[in-house]
C-alpha positions as CSV (number, residue, x, y, z in Angstrom):
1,X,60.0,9.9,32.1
2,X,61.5,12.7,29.9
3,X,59.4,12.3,26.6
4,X,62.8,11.6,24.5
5,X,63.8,8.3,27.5
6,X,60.2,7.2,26.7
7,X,60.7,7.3,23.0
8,X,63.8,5.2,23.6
9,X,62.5,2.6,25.8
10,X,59.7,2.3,23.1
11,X,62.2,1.9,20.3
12,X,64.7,-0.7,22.2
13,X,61.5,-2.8,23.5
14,X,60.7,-2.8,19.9
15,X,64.1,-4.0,19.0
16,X,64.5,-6.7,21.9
17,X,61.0,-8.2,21.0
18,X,61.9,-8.3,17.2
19,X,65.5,-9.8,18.2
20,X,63.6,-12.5,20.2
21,X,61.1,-13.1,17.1
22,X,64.5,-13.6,14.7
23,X,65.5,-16.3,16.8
24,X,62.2,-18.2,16.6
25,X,59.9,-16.4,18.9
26,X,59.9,-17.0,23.4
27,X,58.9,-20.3,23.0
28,X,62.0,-21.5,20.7
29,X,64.1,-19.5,23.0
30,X,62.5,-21.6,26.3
31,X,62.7,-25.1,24.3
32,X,66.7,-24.4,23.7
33,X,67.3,-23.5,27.2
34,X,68.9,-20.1,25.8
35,X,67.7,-17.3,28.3
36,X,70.9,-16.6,30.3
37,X,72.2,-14.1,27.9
38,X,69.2,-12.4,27.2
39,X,70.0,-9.5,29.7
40,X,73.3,-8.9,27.0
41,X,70.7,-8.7,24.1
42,X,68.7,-5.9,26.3
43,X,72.3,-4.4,26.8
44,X,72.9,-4.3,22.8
45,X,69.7,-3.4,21.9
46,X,69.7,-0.3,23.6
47,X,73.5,0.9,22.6
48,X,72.7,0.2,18.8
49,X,69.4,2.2,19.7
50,X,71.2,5.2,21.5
51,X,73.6,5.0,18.9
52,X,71.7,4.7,15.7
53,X,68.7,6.6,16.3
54,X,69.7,9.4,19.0
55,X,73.1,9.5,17.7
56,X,74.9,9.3,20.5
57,X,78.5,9.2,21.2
58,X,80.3,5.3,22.5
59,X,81.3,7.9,26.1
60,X,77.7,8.7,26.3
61,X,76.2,5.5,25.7
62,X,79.0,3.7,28.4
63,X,78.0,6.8,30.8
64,X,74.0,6.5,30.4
65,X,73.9,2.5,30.6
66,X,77.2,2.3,32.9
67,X,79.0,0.0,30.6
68,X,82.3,0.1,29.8
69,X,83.6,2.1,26.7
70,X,85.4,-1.2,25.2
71,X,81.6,-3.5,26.2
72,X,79.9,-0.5,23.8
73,X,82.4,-0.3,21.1
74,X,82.1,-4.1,21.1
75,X,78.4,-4.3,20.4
76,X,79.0,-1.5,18.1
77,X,81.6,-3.4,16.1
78,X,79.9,-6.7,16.1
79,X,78.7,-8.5,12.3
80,X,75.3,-9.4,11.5
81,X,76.6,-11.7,8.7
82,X,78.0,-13.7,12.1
83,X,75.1,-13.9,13.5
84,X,73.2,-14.6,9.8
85,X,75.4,-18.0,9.9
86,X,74.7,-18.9,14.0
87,X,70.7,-18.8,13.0
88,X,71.3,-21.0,10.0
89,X,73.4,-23.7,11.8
90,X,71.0,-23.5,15.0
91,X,70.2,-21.4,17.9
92,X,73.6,-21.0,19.1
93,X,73.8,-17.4,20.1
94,X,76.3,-16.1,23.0
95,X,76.4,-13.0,24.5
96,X,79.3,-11.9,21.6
97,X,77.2,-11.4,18.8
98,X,74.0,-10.1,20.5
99,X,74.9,-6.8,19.1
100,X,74.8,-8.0,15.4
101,X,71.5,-9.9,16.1
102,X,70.1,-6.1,17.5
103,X,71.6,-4.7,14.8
104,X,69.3,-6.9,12.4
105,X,66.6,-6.2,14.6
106,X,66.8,-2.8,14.5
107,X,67.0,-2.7,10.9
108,X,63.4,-4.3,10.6
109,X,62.2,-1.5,13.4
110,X,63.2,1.2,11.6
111,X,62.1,0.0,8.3
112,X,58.8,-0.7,9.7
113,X,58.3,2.0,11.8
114,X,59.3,4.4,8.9
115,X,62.6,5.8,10.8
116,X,64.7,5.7,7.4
């Protein structure tokens, strides 16, 4: 592994983990039955990290993870405040607003890892 693709598999394992503790930690996610869209909150943890941290482009982010353009822009485009309001009403999260619960993860990453 290139020493840049092991600095983004730290940071997106980083960001999955601390997208897993927003929603209550593995156990909560276990007692609601809600692991079937975790492989789309892998998915949008790593575009918001390609995009936010190594700055890369929505064609380059489709081409490295083979997604489509419109899955990436997507993610990209998705609200946290949505997201905000499912945790407050219950764990109710679908695979359409994984990207803003990444997004609020990787807000806590970067704060705490000093990446401002």
């Amino acid at each position: 592994i290139k020493p840049v693709e092991e600095d983004v598999e730290k940071l997106v394992l980083k960001t999955f983990t601390e997208s897993i503790n927003l929603l209550g930690g593995p156990k909560n996610l276990i007692k609601h039955k809600h692991l079937t869209w975790l492989p789309s909150l892998m998915e949008a943890c790593y575009v918001i990290v390609l995009r936010e941290r190594f700055l890369k482009t929505v064609e380059e982010i489709a081409k490295e993870l083979g997604l489509s353009v419109q899955t990436v822009r997507n993610i990209l485009q998705s609200k946290e405040e949505l997201i905000v309001k499912k945790l407050r009403e219950g764990l109710q999260v679908k695979e359409h607003v994984a990207g803003g619960l990444a997004k609020l993860a990787w807000k806590r990453v970067k704060h705490e890892s000093n990446l401002c």
